[in-house]
N, C-alpha and C positions, 0 to 999 in steps of 0.2 A: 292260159289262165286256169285253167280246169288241172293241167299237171302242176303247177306253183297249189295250186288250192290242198290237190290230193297228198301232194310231198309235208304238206304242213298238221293234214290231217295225221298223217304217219307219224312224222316225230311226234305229235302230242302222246299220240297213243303209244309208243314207244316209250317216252318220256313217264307218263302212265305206269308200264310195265315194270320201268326201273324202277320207280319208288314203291311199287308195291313189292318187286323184290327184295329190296331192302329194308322196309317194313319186316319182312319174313323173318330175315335173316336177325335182324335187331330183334325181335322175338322172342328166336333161339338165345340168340347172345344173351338175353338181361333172364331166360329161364335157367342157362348156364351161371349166371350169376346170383342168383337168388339160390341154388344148387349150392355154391360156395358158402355163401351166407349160412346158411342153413348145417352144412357141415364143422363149421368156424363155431357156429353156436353150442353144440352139440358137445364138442369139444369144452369151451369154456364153461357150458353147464357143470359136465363132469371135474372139470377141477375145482370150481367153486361147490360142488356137493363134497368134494374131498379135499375140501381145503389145501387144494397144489395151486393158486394162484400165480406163486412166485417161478413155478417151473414150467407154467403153460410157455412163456416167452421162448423159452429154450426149445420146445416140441419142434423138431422136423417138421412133421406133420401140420402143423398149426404154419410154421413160417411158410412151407409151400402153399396151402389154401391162402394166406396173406398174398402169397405173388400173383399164386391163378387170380384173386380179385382185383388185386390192379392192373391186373393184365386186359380182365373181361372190361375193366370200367375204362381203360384204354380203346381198346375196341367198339364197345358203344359211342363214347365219344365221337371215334372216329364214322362209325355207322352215323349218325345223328347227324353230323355235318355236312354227309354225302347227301340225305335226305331234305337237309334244308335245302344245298346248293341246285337241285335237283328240281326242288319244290321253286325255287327263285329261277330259275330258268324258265318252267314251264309259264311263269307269270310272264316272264319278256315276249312269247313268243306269240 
């Protein structure tokens, strides 16, 4: 009884540990993201102070920050689902 007890106490707090790692890591990830945003803007400011609106589309630069963002908001996603699943387990158990 007391090992069934202890084993149960462990996964919680295991279970615990995972979401608060991935809390962490979603963090980093959506600071990584807001980094991008941030850089994307910065850009489009400067073409709308210079009236280049039509040629920001074209920018390398601009199309790769578009991908790192879909990529990070891919990633969160993915983070966020792991943290529910996680959070819904720890409820069953």
């Amino acid at each position: 009884m007391a090992e069934k007890t202890l084993n149960k106490l462990k996964n919680t707090a295991l279970n615990y540990a995972s979401t608060a790692l991935l809390r962490v890591e979603l963090a980093a990830e959506e600071s990584k993201l807001k980094k991008h945003f941030q850089a994307l803007g910065q850009k489009l400011h400067g073409a709308v102070r210079d009236d280049l609106l039509n040629t920001i589309k074209d920018d390398p630069s601009v199309v790769e920050i578009l991908g790192a963002i879909e990529e990070e908001k891919r990633v969160i996603e993915s983070l966020r689902n792991r943290i529910d699943n996680t959070g819904s387990e720890r409820e069953e158990a």
